[in-house]
N, C-alpha and C positions, 0 to 999 in steps of 0.2 A: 215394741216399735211397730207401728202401720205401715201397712204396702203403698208406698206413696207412686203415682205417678203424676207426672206434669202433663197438662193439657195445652199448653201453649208455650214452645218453644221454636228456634229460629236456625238451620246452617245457611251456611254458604261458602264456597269457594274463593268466591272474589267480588265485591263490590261494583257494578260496574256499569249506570245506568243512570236514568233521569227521570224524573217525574214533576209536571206543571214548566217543564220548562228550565229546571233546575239540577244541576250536575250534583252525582252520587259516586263515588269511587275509594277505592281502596286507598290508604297511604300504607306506611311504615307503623310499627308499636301501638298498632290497637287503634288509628286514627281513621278518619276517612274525613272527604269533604261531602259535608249534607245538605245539600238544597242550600249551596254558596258559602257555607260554613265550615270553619275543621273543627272539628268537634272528636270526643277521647268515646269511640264508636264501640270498643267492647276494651278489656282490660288490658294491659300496657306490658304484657307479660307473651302474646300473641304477636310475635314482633313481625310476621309476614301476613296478617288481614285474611291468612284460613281461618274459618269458623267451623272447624269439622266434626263430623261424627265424632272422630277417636276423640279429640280435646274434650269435647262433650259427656263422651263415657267415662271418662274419667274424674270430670266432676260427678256425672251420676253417681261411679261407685263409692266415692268418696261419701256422699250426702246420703246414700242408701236411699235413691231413686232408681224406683223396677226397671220405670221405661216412661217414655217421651211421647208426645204427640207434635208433629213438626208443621207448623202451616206456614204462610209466605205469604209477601207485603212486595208492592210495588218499589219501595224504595231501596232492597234486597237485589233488583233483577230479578229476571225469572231462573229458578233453579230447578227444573224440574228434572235435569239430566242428571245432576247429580243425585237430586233424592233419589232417584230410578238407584244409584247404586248403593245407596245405604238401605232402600228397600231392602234391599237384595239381600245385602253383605248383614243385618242385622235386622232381620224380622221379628224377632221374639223380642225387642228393645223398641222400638219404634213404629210409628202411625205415623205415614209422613202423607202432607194434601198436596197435589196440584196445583198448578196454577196458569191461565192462561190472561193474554193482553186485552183486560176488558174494554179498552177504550177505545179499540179498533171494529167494525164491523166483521166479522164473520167467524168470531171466537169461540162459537159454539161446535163448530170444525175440527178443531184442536182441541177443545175441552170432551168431542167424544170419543179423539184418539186417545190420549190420557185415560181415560177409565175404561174402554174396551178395548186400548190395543197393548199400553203401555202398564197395566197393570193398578191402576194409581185409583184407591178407595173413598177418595174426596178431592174434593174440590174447597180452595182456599178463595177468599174475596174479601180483602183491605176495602170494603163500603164507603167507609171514612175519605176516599182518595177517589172516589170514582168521579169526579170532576161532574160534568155536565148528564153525564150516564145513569139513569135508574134502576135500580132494583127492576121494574113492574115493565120496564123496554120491553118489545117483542120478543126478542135475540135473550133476551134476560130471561122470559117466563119459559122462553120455547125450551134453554139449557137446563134453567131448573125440572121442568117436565122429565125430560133426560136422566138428569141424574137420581128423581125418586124412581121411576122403572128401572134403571139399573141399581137400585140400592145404594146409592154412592151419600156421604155426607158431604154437608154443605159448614165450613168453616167461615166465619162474616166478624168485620169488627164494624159497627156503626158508628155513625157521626153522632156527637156527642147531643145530649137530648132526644128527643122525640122525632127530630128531623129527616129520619129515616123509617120511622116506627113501624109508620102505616103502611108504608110499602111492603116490607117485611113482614105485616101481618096480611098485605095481600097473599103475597108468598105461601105463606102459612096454609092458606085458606084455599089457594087452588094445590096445594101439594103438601096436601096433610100428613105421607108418609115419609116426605123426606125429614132427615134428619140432619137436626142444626144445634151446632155451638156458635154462642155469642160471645166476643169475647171483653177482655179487658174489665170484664163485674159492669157493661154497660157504659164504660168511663165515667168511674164513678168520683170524678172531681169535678161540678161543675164551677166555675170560677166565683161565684156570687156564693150559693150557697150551699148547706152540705148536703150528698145526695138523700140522705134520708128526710130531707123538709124540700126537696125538688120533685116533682111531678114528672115533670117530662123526663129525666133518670127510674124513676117507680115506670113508667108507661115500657121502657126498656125492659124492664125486669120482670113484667107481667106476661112480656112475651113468651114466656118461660112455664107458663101454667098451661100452653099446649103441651098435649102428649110427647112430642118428638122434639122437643125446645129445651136446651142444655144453656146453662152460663155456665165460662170461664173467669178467672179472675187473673190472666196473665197482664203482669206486668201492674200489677197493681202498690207493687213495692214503688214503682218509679211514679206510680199516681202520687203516693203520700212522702215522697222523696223528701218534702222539706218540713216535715214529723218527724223519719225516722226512723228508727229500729227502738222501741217494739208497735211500732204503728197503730196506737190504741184506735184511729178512726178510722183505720183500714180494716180492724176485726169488727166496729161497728158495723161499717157498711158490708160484710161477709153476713154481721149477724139481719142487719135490716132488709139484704136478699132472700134469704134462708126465710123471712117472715112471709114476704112478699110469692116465694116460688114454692119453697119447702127445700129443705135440706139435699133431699134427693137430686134434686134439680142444678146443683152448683160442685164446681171443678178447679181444683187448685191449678193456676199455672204462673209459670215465673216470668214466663216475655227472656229467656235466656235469649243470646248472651249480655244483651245491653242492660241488664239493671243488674249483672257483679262488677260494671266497673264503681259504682257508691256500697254494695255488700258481697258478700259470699253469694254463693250458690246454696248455700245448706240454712243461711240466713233467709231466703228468700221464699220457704216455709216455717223457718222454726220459731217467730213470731206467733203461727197458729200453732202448730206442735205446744208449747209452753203457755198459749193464754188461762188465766183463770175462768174465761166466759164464756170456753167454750165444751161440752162435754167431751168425753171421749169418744161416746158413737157418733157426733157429730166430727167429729177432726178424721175419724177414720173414712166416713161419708165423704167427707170435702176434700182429703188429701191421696183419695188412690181408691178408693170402693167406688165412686161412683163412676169416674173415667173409665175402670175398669170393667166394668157392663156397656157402658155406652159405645167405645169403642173394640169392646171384644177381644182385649189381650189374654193373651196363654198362659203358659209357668214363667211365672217371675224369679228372677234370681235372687238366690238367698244371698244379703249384702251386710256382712257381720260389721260391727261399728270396729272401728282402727283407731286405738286410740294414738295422738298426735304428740309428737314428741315434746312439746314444750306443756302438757300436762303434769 
């Protein structure tokens, strides 16, 4: 069994927020209303809209995941009081990022209380949501600057294609030390074609051939949602990353909690765990070796398989 760790996973407390305009909040059994919708927000089985550590550990232990990397999304609220306590309460299991209100002026404020005061090792930025706001803003470049002197990482999901690219290799290029995860494999569904005959998805993934440049593929079960389980084009596009960056360079993560209300938690690796095409030093690279250097976790816990009563 490989020491798996997830590089892109999600809590929260309570729903309870807005983004473009549009209401986000909590319901009852796993629902929430999203950007005007009630949509089945995490599994139907959470009947009070906690998304907690413990609930979390518990699938971890179950799925024989070390430990988690937690980043944070506009459409979530800002959590960062609570991750302050799972920091805390479960350091040897978790890497939780920050997050501050990019869309206001003077964010860089609060983003250096967070990593100098409040303890917090990164910084999280939904890209994709940033409305009117660039990457390369003043307030933008001056907090990036920030956080490579302080060592802090930079967690980013981009807008789909190219569209953010360049900015992000501005980034790059004025703060070559800071370190970054990209996530979601680049969103690697562009509606037209598949990412491995799209350019402007390869332009995402090149980012990845700097030094300090990591892909994640969280959430990438809910990319290929209407394939499936065992998501043959979703190992493709693992394997046409892995061409493009190098193995080294790519990080499994599940987008937990919202992609176990269509599979499991344990399903939303073991697609790669069982493929035929992929070897084993690569699955051990992409499912917990490489997260585990990059973000520096400790002793992982020894997590023996349970086997399941209806076996």
């Amino acid at each position: 069994m490989h020491n798996i760790i997830d590089a892109h996973s999600h809590l929260w407390l309570r729903q309870d927020t807005s983004w473009d305009g549009k209401e986000i909040r909590s319901l009852k059994n796993g629902r929430s209303i999203f950007l005007g919708e009630e949509v089945q927000m995490i599994p139907p089985f959470i009947i009070d809209g906690r998304n907690t550590a413990e609930v979390f550990l518990s699938n971890m232990d179950y799925a024989q995941v070390g430990a988690a990397v937690v980043v944070q999304e506009f459409i979530d609220g800002l959590q960062n009081d609570y991750l302050a306590e799972v920091k805390a309460q479960y350091p040897e299991r978790f890497f939780v990022f920050g997050m501050v209100d990019y869309l206001k002026d003077g964010f860089t404020v609060q983003a250096e209380s967070l990593l100098k005061e409040r303890g917090f090792r990164g910084l999280a930025i939904p890209g994709h949501r940033l409305l009117n706001r660039h990457l390369t803003d003043p307030e933008m470049m001056q907090m990036f600057k920030m956080m490579e002197t302080e060592d802090a990482m930079l967690s980013i999901t981009l807008a789909d294609g190219d569209e953010q690219v360049g900015e992000l290799r501005e980034v790059i290029a004025e703060c070559p030390q800071l370190k970054i995860a990209i996530g979601h494999l680049g969103m690697a569904n562009p509606p037209l074609t598949p990412p491995w005959e799209n350019e402007s998805w390869r332009a995402q993934i090149r980012l990845a051939q700097n030094e300090n440049v990591r892909i994640e593929s969280g959430g990438i079960t809910w990319l290929y949602n209407s394939e499936f389980y065992p998501f043959p084009s979703a190992i493709r596009a693992i394997r046409e990353a892995a061409e493009i960056a190098g193995w080294e360079k790519l990080m499994w993560g599940s987008d937990y909690p919202r992609t176990i209300t269509a599979i499991t938690y344990r399903m939303s690796y073991d697609f790669v765990l069982k493929s035929q095409e992929l070897t084993d030093e690569e699955k051990r690279l992409f499912l917990g070796e490489n997260a585990y250097m990059f973000y520096g976790f400790g002793m992982l816990p020894e997590l023996p398989y349970v086997k399941n009563m209806s076996e």
